[in-house]
C-alpha positions, 0 to 999 in steps of 0.5 A, spaced: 361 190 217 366 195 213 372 194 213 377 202 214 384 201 215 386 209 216 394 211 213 398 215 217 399 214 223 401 222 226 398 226 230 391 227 225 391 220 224 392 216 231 385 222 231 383 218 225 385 212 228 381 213 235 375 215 231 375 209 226 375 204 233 370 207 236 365 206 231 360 201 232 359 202 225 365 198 222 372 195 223 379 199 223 382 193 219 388 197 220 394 202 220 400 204 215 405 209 215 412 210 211 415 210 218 414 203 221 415 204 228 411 209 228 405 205 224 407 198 229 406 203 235 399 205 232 397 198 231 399 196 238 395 202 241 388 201 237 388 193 236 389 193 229 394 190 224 401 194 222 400 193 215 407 193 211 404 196 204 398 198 200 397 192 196 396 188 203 392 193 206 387 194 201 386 186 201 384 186 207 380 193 207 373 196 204 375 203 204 380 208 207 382 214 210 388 217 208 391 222 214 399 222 209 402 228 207 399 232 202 405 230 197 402 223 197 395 224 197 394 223 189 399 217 188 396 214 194 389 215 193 388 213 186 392 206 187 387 205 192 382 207 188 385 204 183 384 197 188 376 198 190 377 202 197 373 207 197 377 213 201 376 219 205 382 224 204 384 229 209 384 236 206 386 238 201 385 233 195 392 234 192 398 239 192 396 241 184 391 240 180 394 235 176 393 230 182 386 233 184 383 231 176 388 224 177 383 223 183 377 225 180 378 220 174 380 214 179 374 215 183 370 215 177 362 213 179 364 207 182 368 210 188 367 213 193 372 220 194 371 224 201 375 230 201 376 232 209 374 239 209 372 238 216 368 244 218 363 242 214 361 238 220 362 242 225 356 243 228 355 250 228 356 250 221 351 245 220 346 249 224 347 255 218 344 249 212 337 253 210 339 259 214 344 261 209 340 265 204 344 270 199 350 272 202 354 278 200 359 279 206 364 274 209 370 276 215 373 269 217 379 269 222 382 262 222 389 264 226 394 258 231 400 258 234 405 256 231 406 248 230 411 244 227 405 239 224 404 240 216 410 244 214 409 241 207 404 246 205 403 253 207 397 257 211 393 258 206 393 249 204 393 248 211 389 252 215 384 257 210 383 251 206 377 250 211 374 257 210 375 257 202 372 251 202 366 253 207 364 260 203 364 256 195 359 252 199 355 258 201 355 262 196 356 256 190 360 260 185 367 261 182 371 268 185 370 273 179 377 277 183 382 275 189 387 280 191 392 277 197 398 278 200 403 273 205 409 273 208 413 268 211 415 268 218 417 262 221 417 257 216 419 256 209 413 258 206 407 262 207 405 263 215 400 269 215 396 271 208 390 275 207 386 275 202 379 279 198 374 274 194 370 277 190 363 273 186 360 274 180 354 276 184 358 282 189 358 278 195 366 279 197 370 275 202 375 278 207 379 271 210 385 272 214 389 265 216 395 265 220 400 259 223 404 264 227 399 268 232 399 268 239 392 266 240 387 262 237 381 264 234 377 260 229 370 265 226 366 267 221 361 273 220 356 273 215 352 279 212 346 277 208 340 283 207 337 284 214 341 279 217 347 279 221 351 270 223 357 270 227 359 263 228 366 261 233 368 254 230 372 253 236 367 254 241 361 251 236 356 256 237 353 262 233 348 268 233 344 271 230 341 278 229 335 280 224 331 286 222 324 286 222 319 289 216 318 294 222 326 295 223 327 292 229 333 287 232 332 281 234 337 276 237 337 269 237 343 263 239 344 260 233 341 252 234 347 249 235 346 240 237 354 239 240 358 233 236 365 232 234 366 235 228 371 228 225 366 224 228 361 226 224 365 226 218 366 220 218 358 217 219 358 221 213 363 218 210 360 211 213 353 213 209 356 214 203 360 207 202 353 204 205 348 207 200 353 209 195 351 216 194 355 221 193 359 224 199 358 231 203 363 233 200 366 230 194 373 230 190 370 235 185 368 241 191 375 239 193 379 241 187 375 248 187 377 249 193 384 247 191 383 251 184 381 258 189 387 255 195 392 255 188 390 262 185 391 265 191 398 262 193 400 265 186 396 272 187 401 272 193 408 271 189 405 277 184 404 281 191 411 279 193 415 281 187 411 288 187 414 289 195 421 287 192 420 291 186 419 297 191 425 295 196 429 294 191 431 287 192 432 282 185 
């Protein structure tokens, strides 16, 4: 059996933590974390050894998954790369590019690189592969109440991410025009944004992220040509209506097989270090993603600085 130590014990990690050991696929050989209180707690509460640094975690481990802050993923994730341990990186892949393409070389062929954008098995997203045809319209709201948890990055690494990363795999093209607006509420960074994506093929996109709601809301609407998809994330199910040759409506629930989305990440991750085939999504989708996430942030300093302009502030 493989060998998977997971980095970073907090809040996501211990999920990451929980879901290794039950895993009758593998091993959970261990937990690091920069805080060694919080790392020597984990390995008391699933079993597993308190590593002290990389070099013995990577001794003793066949892959990784890397649950650090977002700052650290690319120094962390080459040197295990670097070391022969396969890695699943929680989302997004690096906070810039330069550590995003510093991932990409490490990894080269002979690594397996899994970036963690987990809506992608999210069981209702899973039931759209082959439904999907020519997208030409998305409305998703991603919105939470405020939380303390990865105040390292703003709403749009933290939260929209997922949706950017869901739309550039269904439309499989590059935006050709983004427009976004954000403020900052609550936090250091932005909080809420709101952002247009258009496509080469004029499929536009309308997603709305917001950590500072007074409610939870997690969904997609896709248009298609006689075809309409409304899919909760949260509640895992969908439906569809579709107009007929004879312009009639049809419904039907979206098919939907209930798993837990970072479990079935994670057996992809396992087929992955397995066959050596490449990941469900990999570090070159993960740097798209981040392309998109980063042009969007600067889109949104452009729409500040013309609302100062406007109010008169320097």
């Amino acid at each position: 059996m493989k060998r998977v130590a997971v980095i970073g014990a907090g809040a996501f990690g211990r999920n990451h933590l929980r879901v290794v050991k039950e895993s009758a696929r593998v091993n959970l050989s261990g937990v690091l974390d920069i805080d060694v209180a919080r790392s020597t707690a984990a390995a008391r509460d699933f079993q597993c050894t308190a590593f002290q640094s990389l070099e013995e975690l990577a001794a003793d481990s066949d892959a990784a998954v890397v649950a650090a802050t977002t700052g650290a993923h690319a120094d962390i994730g080459c040197r295990l790369l670097e070391a022969g341990i396969d890695v699943l990186m929680e989302k997004p892949i690096a906070e810039d590019g330069a550590g995003a393409r510093r991932l990409i070389a490490a990894a080269g062929s002979a690594r397996i690189l899994q970036i963690g954008h987990l809506e992608r098995f999210n069981p209702a997203i899973l039931a759209l592969h082959g439904r999907v045809t020519t997208p030409l319209f998305f409305e998703i709201h991603r919105m939470s109440p405020f939380s303390p948890r990865s105040l390292d990055v703003d709403v749009v690494l933290d939260l929209m991410v997922h949706d950017i990363d869901l739309v550039l795999h269904f439309t499989r093209q590059q935006p050709s025009e983004i427009r976004a607006a954000g403020i900052s509420v609550l936090s250091s960074t932005v909080d809420i944004a709101n952002v247009r994506i258009a496509f080469p093929n004029g499929c536009v996109t309308n997603l709305t992220a917001s950590r500072v709601s007074t409610e939870r809301i997690r969904k997609m609407r896709l248009f298609q040509p006689r075809q309409y998809i409304s899919v909760d994330y949260a509640r895992q199910d969908g439906v569809i209506f579709s107009v007929s040759d004879a312009g009639q409506i049809g419904f039907q629930p979206l098919p939907v097989e209930k798993v837990e989305p970072l479990k079935a990440q994670f057996d992809a991750f396992v087929d992955s270090i397995e066959t050596r085939q490449p990941p469900a999504c990999g570090a070159v989708e993960g740097a798209r993603a981040l392309e998109v996430a980063l042009d969007i942030l600067d889109k949104i300093e452009e729409h500040s600085a013309i609302v100062a302009r406007s109010l008169g502030v320097n």
